[in-house]
N, CA, C and O atoms as CSV, one atom per row, in Angstrom:
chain,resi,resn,atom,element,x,y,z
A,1,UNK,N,N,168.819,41.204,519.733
A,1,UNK,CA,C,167.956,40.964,518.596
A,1,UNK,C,C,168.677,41.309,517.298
A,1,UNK,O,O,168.580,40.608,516.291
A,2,UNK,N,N,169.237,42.165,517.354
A,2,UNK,CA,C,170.275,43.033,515.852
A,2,UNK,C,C,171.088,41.889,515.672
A,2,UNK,O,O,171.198,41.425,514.537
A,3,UNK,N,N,171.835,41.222,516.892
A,3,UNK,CA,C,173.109,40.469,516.085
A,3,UNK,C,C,172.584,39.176,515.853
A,3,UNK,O,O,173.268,38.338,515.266
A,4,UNK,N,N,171.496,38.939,516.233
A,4,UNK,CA,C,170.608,37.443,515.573
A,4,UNK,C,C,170.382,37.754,514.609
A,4,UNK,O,O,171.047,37.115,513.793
A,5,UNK,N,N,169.267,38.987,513.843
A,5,UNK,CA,C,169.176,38.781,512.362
A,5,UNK,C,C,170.855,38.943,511.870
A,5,UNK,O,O,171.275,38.166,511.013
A,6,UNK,N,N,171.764,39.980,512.455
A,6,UNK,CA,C,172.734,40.080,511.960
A,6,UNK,C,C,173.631,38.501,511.030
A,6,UNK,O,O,174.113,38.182,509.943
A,7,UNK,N,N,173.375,37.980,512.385
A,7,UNK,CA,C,174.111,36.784,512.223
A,7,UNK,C,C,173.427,35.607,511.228
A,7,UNK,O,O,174.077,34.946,510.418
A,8,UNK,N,N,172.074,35.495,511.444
A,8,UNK,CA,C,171.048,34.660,510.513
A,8,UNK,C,C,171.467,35.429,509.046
A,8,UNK,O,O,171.845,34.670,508.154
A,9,UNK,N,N,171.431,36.598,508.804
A,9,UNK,CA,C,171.814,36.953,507.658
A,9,UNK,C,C,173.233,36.389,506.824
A,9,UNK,O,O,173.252,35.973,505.666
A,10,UNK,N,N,174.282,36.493,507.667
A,10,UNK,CA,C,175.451,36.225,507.161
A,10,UNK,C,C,175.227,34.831,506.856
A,10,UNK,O,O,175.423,34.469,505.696
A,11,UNK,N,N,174.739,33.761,507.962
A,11,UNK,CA,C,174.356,31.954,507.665
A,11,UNK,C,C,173.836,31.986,506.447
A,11,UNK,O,O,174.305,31.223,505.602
A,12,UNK,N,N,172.909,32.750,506.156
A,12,UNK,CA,C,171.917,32.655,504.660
A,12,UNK,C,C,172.513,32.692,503.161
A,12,UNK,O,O,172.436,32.105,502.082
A,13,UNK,N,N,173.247,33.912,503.891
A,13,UNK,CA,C,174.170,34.484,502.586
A,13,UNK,C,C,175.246,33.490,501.912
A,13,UNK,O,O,175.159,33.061,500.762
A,14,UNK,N,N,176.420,33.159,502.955
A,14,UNK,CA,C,176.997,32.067,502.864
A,14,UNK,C,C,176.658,30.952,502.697
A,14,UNK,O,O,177.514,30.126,502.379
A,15,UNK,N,N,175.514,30.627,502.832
A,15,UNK,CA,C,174.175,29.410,502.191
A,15,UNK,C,C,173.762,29.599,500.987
A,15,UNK,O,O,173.239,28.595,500.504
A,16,UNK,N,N,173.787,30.293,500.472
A,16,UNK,CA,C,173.292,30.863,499.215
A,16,UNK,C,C,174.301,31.006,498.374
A,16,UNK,O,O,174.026,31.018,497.174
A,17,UNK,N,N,175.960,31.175,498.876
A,17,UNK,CA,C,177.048,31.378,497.998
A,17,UNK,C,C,177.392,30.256,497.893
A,17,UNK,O,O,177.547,29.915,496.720
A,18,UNK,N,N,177.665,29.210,498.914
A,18,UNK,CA,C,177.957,27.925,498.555
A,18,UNK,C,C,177.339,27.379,497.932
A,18,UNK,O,O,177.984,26.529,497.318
A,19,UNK,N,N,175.964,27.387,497.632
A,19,UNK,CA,C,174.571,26.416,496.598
A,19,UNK,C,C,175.348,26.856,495.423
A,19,UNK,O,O,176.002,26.054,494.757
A,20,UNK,N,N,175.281,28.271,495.126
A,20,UNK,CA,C,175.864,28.462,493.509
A,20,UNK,C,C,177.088,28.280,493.228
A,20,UNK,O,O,177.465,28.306,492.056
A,21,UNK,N,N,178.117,28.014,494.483
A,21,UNK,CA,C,179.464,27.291,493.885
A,21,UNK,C,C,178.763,26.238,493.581
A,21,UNK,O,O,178.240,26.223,492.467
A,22,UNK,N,N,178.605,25.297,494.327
A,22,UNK,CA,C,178.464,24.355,494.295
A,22,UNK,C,C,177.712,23.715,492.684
A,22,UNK,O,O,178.302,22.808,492.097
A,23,UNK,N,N,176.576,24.219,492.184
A,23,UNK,CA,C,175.545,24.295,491.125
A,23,UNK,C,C,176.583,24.427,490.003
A,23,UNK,O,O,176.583,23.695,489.014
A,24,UNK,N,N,177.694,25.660,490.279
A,24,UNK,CA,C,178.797,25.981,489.011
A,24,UNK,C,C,179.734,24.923,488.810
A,24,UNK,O,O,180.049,24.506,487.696
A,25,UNK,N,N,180.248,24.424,490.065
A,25,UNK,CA,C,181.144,22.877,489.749
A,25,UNK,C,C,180.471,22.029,489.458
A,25,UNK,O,O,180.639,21.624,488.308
A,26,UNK,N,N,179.446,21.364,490.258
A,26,UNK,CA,C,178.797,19.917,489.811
A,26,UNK,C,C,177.620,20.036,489.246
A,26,UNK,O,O,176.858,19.089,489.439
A,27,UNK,N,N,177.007,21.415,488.233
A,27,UNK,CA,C,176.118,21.035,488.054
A,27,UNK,C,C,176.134,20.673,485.831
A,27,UNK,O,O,176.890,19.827,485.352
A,28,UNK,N,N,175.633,21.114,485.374
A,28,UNK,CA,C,175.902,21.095,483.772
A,28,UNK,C,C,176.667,21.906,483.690
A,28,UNK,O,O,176.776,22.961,484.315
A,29,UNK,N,N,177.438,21.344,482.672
A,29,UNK,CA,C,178.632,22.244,482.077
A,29,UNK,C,C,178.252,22.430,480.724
A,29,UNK,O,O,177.850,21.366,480.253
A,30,UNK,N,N,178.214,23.659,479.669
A,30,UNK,CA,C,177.891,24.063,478.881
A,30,UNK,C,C,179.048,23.147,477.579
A,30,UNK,O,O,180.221,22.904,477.295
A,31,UNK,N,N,178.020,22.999,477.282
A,31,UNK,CA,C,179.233,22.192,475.706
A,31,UNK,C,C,178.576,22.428,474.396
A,31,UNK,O,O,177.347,22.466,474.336
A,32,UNK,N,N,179.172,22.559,473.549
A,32,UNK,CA,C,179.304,22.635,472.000
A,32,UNK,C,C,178.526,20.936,471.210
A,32,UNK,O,O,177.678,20.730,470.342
A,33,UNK,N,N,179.360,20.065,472.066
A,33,UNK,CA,C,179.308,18.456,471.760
A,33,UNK,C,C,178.300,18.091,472.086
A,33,UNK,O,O,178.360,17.277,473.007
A,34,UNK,N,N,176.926,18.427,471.592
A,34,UNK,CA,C,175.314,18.189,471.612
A,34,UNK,C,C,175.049,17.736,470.493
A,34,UNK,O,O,175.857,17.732,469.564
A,35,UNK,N,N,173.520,17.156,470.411
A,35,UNK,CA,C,172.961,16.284,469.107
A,35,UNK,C,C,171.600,17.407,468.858
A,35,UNK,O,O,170.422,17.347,469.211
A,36,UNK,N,N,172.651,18.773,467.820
A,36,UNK,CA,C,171.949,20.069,467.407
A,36,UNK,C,C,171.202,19.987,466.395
A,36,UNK,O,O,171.326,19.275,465.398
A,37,UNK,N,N,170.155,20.978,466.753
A,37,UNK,CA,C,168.909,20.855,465.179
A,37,UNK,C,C,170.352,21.201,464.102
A,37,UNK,O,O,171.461,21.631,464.421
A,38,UNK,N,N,169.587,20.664,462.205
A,38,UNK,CA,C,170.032,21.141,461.899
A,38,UNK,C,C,170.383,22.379,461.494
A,38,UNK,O,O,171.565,22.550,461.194
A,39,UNK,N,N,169.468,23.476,461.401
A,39,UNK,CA,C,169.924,25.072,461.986
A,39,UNK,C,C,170.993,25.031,462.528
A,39,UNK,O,O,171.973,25.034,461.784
A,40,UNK,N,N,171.186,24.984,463.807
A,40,UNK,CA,C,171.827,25.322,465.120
A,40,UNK,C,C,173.619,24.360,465.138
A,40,UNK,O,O,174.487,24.329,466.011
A,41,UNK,N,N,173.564,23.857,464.079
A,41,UNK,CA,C,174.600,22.785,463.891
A,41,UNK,C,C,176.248,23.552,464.049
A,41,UNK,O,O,177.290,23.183,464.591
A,42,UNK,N,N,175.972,24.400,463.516
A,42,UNK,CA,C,177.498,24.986,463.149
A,42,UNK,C,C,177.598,26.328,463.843
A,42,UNK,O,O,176.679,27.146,463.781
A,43,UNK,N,N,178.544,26.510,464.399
A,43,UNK,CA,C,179.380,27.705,464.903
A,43,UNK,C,C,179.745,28.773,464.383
A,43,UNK,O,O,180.894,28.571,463.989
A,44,UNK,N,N,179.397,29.961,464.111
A,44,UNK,CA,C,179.953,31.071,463.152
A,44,UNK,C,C,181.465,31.499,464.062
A,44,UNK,O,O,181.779,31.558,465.251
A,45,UNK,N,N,182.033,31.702,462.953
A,45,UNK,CA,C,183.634,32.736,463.697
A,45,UNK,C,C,184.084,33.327,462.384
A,45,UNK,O,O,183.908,33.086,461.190
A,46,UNK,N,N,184.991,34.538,463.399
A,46,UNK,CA,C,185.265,35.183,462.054
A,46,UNK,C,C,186.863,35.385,461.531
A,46,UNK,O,O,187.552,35.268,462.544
A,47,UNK,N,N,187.303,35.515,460.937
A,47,UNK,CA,C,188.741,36.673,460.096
A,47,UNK,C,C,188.349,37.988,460.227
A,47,UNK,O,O,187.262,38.511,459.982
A,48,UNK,N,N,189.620,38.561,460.745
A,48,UNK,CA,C,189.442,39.958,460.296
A,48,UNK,C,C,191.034,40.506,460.154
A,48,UNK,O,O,191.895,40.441,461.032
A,49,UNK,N,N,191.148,40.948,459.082
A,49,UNK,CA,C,192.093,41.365,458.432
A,49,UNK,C,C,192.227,42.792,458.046
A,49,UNK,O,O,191.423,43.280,457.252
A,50,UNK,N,N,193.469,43.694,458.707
A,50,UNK,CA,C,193.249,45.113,458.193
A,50,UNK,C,C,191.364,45.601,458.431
A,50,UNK,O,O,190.603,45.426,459.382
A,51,UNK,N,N,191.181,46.227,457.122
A,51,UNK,CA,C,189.472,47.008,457.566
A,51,UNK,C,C,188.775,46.010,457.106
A,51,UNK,O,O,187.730,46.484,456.660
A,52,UNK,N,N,188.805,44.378,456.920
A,52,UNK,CA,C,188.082,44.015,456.691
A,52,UNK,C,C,187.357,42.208,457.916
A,52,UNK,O,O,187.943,41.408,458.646
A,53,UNK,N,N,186.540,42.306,457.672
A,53,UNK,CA,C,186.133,41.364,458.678
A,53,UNK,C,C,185.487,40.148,457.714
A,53,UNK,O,O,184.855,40.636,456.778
A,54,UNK,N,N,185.495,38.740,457.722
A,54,UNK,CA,C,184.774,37.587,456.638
A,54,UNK,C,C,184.157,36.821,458.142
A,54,UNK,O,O,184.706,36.564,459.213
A,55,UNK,N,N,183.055,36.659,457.735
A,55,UNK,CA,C,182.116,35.812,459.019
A,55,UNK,C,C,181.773,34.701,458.359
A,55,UNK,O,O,180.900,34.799,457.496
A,56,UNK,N,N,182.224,33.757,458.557
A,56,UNK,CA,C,182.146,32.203,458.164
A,56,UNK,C,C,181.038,31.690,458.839
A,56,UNK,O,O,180.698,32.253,459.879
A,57,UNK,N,N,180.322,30.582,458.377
A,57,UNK,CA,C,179.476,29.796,458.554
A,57,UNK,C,C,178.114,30.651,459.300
A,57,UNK,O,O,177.765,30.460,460.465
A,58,UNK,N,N,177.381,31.726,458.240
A,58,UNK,CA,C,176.676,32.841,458.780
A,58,UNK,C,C,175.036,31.766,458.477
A,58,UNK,O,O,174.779,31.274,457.378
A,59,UNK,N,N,174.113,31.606,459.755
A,59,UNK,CA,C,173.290,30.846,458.909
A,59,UNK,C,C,171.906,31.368,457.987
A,59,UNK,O,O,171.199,32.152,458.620
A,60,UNK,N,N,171.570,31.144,457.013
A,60,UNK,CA,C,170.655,31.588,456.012
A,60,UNK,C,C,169.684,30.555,455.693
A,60,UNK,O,O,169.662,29.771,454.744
A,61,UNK,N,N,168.901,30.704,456.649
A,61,UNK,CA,C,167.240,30.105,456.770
A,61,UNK,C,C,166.412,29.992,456.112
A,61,UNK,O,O,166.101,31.162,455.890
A,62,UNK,N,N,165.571,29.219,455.429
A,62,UNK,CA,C,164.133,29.501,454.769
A,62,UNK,C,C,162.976,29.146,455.716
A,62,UNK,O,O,162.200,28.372,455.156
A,63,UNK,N,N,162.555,29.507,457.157
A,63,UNK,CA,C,161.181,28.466,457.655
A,63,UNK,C,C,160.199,28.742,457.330
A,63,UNK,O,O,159.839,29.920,457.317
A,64,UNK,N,N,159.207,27.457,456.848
A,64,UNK,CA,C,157.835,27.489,456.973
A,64,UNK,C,C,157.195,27.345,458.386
A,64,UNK,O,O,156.290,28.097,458.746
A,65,UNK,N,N,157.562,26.619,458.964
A,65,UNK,CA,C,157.348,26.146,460.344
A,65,UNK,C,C,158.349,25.875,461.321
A,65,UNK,O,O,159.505,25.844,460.898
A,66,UNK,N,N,158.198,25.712,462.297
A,66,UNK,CA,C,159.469,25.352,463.502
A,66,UNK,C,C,160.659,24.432,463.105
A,66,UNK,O,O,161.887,24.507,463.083
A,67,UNK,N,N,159.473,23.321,462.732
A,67,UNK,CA,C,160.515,22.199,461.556
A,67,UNK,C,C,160.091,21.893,460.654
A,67,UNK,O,O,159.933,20.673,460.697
A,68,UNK,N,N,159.771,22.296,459.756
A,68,UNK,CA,C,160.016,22.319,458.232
A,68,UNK,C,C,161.124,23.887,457.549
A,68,UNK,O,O,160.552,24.882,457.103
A,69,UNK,N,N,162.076,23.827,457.584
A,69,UNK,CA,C,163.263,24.627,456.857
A,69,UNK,C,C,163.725,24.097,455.910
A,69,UNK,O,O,163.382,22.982,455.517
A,70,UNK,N,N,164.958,25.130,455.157
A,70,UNK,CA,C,165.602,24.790,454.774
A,70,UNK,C,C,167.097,25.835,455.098
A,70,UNK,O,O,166.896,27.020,455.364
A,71,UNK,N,N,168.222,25.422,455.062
A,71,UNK,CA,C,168.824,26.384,455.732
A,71,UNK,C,C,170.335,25.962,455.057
A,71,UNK,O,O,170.636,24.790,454.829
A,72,UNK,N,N,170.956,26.762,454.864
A,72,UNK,CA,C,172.435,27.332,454.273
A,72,UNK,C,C,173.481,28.078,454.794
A,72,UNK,O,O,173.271,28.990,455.594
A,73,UNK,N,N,174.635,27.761,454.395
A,73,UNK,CA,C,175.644,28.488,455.287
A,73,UNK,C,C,176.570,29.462,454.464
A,73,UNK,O,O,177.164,29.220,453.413
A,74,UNK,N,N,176.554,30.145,454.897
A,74,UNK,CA,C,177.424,31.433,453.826
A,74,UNK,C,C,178.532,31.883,454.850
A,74,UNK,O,O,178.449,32.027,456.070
A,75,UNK,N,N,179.764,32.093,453.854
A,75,UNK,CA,C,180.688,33.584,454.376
A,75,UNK,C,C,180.461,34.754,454.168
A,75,UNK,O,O,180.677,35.000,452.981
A,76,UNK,N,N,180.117,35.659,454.745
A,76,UNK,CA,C,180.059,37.201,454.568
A,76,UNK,C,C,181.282,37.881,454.826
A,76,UNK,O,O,182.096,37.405,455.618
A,77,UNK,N,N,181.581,39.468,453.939
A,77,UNK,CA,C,182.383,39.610,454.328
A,77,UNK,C,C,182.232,41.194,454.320
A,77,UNK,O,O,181.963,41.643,453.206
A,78,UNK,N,N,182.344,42.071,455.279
A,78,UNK,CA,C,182.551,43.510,456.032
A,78,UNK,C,C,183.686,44.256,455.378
A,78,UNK,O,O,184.703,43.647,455.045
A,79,UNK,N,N,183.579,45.278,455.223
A,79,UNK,CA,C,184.549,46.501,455.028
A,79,UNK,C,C,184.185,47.485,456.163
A,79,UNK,O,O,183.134,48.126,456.147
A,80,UNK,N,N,185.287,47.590,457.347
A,80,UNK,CA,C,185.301,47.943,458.545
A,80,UNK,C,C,185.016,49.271,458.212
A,80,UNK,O,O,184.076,49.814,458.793
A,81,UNK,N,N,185.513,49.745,457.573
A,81,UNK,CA,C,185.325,51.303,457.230
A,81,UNK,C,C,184.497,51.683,457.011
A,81,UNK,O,O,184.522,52.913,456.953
A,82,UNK,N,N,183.582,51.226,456.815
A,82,UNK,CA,C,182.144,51.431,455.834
A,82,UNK,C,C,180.663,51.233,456.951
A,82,UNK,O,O,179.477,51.562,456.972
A,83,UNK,N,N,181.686,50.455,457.815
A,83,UNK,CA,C,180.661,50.153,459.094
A,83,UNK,C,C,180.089,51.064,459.932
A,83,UNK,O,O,180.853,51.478,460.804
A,84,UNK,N,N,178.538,51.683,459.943
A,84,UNK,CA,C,178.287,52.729,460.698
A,84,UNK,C,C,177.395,52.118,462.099
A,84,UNK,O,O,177.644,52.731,463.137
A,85,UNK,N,N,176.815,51.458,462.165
A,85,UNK,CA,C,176.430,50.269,463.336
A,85,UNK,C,C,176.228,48.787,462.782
A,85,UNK,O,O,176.301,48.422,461.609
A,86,UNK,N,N,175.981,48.095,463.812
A,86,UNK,CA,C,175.658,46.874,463.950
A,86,UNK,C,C,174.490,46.395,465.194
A,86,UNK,O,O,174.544,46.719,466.380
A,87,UNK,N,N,173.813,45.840,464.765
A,87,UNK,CA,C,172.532,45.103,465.171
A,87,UNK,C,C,172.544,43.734,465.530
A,87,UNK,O,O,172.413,42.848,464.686
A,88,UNK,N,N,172.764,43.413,467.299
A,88,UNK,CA,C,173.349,42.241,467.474
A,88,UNK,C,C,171.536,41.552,468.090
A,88,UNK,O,O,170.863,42.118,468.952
A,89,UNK,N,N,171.211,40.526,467.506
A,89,UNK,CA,C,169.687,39.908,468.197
A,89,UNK,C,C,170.378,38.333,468.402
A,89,UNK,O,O,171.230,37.696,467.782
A,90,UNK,N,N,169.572,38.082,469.557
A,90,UNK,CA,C,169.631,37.082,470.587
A,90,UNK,C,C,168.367,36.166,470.392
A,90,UNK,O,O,167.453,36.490,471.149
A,91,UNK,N,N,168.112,35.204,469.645
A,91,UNK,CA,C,166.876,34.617,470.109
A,91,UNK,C,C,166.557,33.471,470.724
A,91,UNK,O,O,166.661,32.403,470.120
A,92,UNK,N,N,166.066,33.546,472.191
A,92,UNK,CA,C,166.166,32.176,472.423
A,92,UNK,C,C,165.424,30.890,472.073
A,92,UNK,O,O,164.316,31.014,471.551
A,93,UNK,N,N,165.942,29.585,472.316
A,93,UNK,CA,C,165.030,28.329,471.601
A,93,UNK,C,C,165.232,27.752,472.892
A,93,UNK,O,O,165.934,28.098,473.842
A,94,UNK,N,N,164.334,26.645,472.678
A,94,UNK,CA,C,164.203,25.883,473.714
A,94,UNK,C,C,164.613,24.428,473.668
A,94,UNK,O,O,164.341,23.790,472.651
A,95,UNK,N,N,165.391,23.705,474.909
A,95,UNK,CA,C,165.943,22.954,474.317
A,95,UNK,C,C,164.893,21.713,475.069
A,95,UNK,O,O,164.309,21.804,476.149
A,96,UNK,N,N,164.892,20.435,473.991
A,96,UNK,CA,C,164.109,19.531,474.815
A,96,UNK,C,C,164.543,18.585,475.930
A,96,UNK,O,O,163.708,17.893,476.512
């Protein structure tokens, strides 16, 4: 009886590892090259130089509603030294 579940276990497992290879090769591949709100359009990255850090394309929002905005893109720029934390938020959207 032990080496039947034993064994049903290992079939499952290895059933279960191959689905998520499998899901990771053929299933969506994450891309950049989408038709993005305009919010969501541009990519932030940064410079950082010596103590200082410049964050390009930071986005700066006005919403009234989900879609009605208006929205802007700024460089910011950090003095590392001066930095006592940072506050990283995640929000998710939904895509249609």
């Amino acid at each position: 009886m032990c080496r039947h579940l034993f064994r049903f276990t290992l079939i499952a497992a290895l059933a279960v590892t191959a689905g998520v290879l499998a899901f990771s090769v053929f299933g969506p591949q994450p891309s950049n090259d989408r038709d993005w709100t305009r919010d969501q359009e541009r990519l932030p990255w940064a410079d950082v130089a010596e103590n200082r850090a410049t964050v390009h394309n930071v986005r700066n929002a006005r919403y009234r509603s989900v879609d009605d905005y208006d929205v802007a893109w700024e460089d910011r720029s950090y003095d590392l030294r001066r930095l006592d934390r940072v506050w990283f938020l995640v929000e998710p959207f939904e895509t249609e």
